[in-house]
N, C-alpha and C positions, 0 to 999 in steps of 0.2 A: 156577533151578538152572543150573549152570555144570558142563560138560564137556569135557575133553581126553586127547585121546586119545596117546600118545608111544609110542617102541619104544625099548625097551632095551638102552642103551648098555654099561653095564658088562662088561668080558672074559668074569667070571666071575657076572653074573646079579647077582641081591639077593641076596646071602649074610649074614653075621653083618653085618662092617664097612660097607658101602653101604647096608646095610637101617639098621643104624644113625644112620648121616648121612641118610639120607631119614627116618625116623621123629622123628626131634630135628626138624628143621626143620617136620615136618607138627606138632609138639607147640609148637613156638617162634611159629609160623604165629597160632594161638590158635581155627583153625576146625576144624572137625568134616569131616574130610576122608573118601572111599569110594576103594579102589582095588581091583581085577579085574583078571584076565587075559581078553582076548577070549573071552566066552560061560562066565565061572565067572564065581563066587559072591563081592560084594565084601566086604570087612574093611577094619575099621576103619586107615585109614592110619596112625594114630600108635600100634598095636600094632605091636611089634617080634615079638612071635610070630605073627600075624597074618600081616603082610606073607612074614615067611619061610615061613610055610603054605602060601603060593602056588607056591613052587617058579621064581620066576621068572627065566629064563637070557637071557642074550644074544640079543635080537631079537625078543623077546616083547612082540606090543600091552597096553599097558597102557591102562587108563582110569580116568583120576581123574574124582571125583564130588564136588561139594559145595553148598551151597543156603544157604551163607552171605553177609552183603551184602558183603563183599571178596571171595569166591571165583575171582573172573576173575582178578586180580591173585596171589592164593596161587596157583592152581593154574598160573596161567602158572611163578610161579620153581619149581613144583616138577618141571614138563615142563621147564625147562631144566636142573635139575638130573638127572634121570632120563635126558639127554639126552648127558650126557657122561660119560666110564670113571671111574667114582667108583672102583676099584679103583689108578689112576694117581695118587690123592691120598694 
C-alpha cells in the first residue's frame, strides 16, 4: 500500500473545476485511488461527488491511499498536482 500525504494548493479548495481535473486524472490514472482529509472518512478519488463531499479548502491535509502495483508513481503526479492552484489553470 502506497501513502501521500499533500496540503492543498488551490485558492479556492476542490470545488466543481479542480475537483474535476483531479478526478479525470485519478480515472486516466487506471488505479483505484482513497483520498481524506486529515482524520475523515476516505472516497473514492475518481468520484467527483465524492471528492466534493469533502469540502476541502485551501491548506487542508490531504491523504491519498492506493494498493495498486503502480500507486507510488500515480500517487506521486497526483500530490504534484493537488500541489499547485489548479484554480490558475
Amino acid at each position: 500500500m502506497a501513502e501521500r500525504t499533500v496540503e492543498m494548493a488551490s485558492t479556492h479548495g476542490l470545488h466543481a473545476r479542480p475537483a474535476t481535473i483531479f478526478t479525470q486524472a485519478v480515472a486516466k490514472a487506471g488505479v483505484p485511488v482513497q483520498i481524506s482529509k486529515a482524520g475523515g472518512k476516505p472516497v473514492n478519488a475518481a468520484s467527483i461527488l465524492g471528492v466534493i463531499s469533502l469540502g476541502i479548502e485551501k491548506g487542508d491535509a490531504l491523504t491519498l491511499v492506493s494498493e495498486a502495483d503502480s500507486a507510488d508513481t500515480v500517487l506521486d503526479e497526483l500530490v504534484a498536482l493537488l500541489s499547485k492552484n489548479l484554480d490558475a489553470e
